[in-house]
N, C-alpha and C positions, 0 to 999 in steps of 0.2 A: 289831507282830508278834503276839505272843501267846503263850499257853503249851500246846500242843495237847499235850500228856500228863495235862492237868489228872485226866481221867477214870482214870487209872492208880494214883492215890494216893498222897500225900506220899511214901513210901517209894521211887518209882521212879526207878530211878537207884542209887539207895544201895545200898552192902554189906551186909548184914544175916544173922543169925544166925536162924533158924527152928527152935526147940524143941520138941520133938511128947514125948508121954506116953510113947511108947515110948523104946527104947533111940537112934533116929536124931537127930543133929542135922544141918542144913545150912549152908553157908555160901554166899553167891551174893549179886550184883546182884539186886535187885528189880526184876520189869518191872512186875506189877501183884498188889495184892491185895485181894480181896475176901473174903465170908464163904465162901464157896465154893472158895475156892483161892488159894495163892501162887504166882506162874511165878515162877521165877527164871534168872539167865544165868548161865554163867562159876561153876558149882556143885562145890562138894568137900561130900561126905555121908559125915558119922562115927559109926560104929559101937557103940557099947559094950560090950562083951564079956568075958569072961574073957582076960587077957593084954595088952588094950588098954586104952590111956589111960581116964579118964572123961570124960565130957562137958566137966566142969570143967577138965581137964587140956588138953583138946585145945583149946578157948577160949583158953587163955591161951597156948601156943603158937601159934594162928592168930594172935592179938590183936598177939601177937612179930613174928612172922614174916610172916605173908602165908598163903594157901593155894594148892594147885594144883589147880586146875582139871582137872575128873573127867568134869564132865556141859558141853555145851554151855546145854541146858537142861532143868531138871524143873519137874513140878507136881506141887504139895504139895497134897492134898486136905484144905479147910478141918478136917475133924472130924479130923484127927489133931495139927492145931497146937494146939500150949501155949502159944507166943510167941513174936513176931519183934522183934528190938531191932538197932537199930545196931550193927554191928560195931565203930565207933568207942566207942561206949558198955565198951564189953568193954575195949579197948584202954586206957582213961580207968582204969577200976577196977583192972585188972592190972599197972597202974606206982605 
């Protein structure tokens, strides 16, 4: 058979957490990412705010819980990404 996502990047498929310099983070499937962009599926996008969680806060709750799905899907334009990490990764650190 084979593996015809190869060109989409280790990451697809997987839940992942996308951290940008501003106040946004993401949560979602990975379909593909390159230097230029993340798509993601099946997306919940957190705020940080005066009255809301922080980024950290709401991590470790997703990492709890699960998230609900907001966005079918978005693209994240590369120059605002910080980092993308497994969700499991988060999950591992917050037990």
């Amino acid at each position: 058979m084979g593996t015809f996502h190869n060109d989409l990047g280790e990451l697809h498929g997987i839940t992942v957490v996308v951290d940008t310099a501003g106040p946004k983070l993401y949560v979602g499937r990975c379909h593909e990412m390159t230097d230029q962009k993340v798509v993601l599926h099946d997306v919940d996008v957190h705020e940080d705010g005066e009255g809301r969680p922080t980024k950290q806060e709401y991590l470790k709750k997703a990492a709890l819980y699960g998230v609900w799905k907001k966005h079918d899907q978005l693209i994240v334009p590369g120059s605002e990404v910080l980092s993308v990490r497994r969700l499991a990764e988060i999950e591992e650190s917050a037990t």
